[in-house]
C-alpha positions, 0 to 999 in steps of 0.5 A: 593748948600747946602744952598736952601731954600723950598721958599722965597730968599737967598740975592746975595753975601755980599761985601768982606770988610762987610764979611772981617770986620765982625771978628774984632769988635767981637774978634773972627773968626766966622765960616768957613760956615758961612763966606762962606754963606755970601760970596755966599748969604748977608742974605736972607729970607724964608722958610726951611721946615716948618721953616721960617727964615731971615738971617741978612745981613753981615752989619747989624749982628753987629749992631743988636747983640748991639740992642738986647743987647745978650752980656749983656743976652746971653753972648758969643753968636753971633746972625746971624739969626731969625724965624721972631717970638720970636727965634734968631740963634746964634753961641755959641762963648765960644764952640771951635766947635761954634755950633749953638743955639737957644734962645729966644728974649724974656728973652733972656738968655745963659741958655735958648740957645738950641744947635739945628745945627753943622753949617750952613749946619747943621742947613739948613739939620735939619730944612728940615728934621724936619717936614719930 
C-alpha cells in the first residue's frame, strides 16, 4: 500500500459518516487520496523516514482546525496532520490542485506555508526519500 510508515502505526478505517461529513462544515471537496487514506487508516502516528507525524483523526480534524484558529491566520488552508513539534500539513484549499503545505503552529501564517507534497502519496514518498 502507499501509505507505510518506517515505524509507529496507521489507525484502522474512520466510520464512513466521519469521512462522508468531513467535506460539508468546510465547503470544499477535500482530496481524492485523502478521502481514501482515511477511509483505509482513521490517522495514526509514527515515523516516515526520519520524519515523524501524527495523522488526526477524521472526527477531530474539523474540531482541531477551529482550535488552532488556521482560517483567521492561514486562511484557505485545511489542516490534516502535524510533526508532533511546532509544524502542521495542511491542504492548500484556494489552489485548485490543493497541494500539501507546511506551516508553523507558531505565527501561523499563509505566507510562511511551504509547498512540500502533490498529495498524500506524495507527501508519504518525499518524507522517505528525504534523509535517503
Amino acid at each position: 500500500m502507499k501509505y507505510h510508515l518506517t515505524e509507529g502505526r496507521l489507525n484502522c478505517p474512520a466510520e464512513a459518516s466521519a469521512v462522508d461529513g468531513l467535506s460539508t462544515p468546510l465547503g470544499v471537496a477535500l482530496p481524492e487520496s485523502y478521502i481514501e487514506f482515511l477511509r483505509a487508516h482513521d490517522g495514526g502516528e509514527g515515523f516516515i523516514g526520519d520524519n515523524y507525524v501524527i495523522f488526526w483523526k477524521a472526527e477531530e480534524v474539523v474540531d482541531f482546525n477551529r482550535e488552532y484558529e488556521v482560517e483567521t491566520y492561514a486562511p484557505g488552508i485545511f489542516l490534516f496532520a502535524s510533526d508532533g513539534g511546532g509544524e502542521a500539513y495542511g491542504f492548500d484549499t484556494l489552489d485548485a490542485v490543493m497541494p500539501i503545505v507546511r506551516v508553523p503552529f507558531i505565527g501561523m501564517d499563509r505566507k510562511h506555508a511551504i509547498s512540500v507534497a502533490s498529495d498524500l502519496p506524495d507527501l508519504f514518498a518525499r518524507l522517505a526519500d528525504e534523509n535517503d
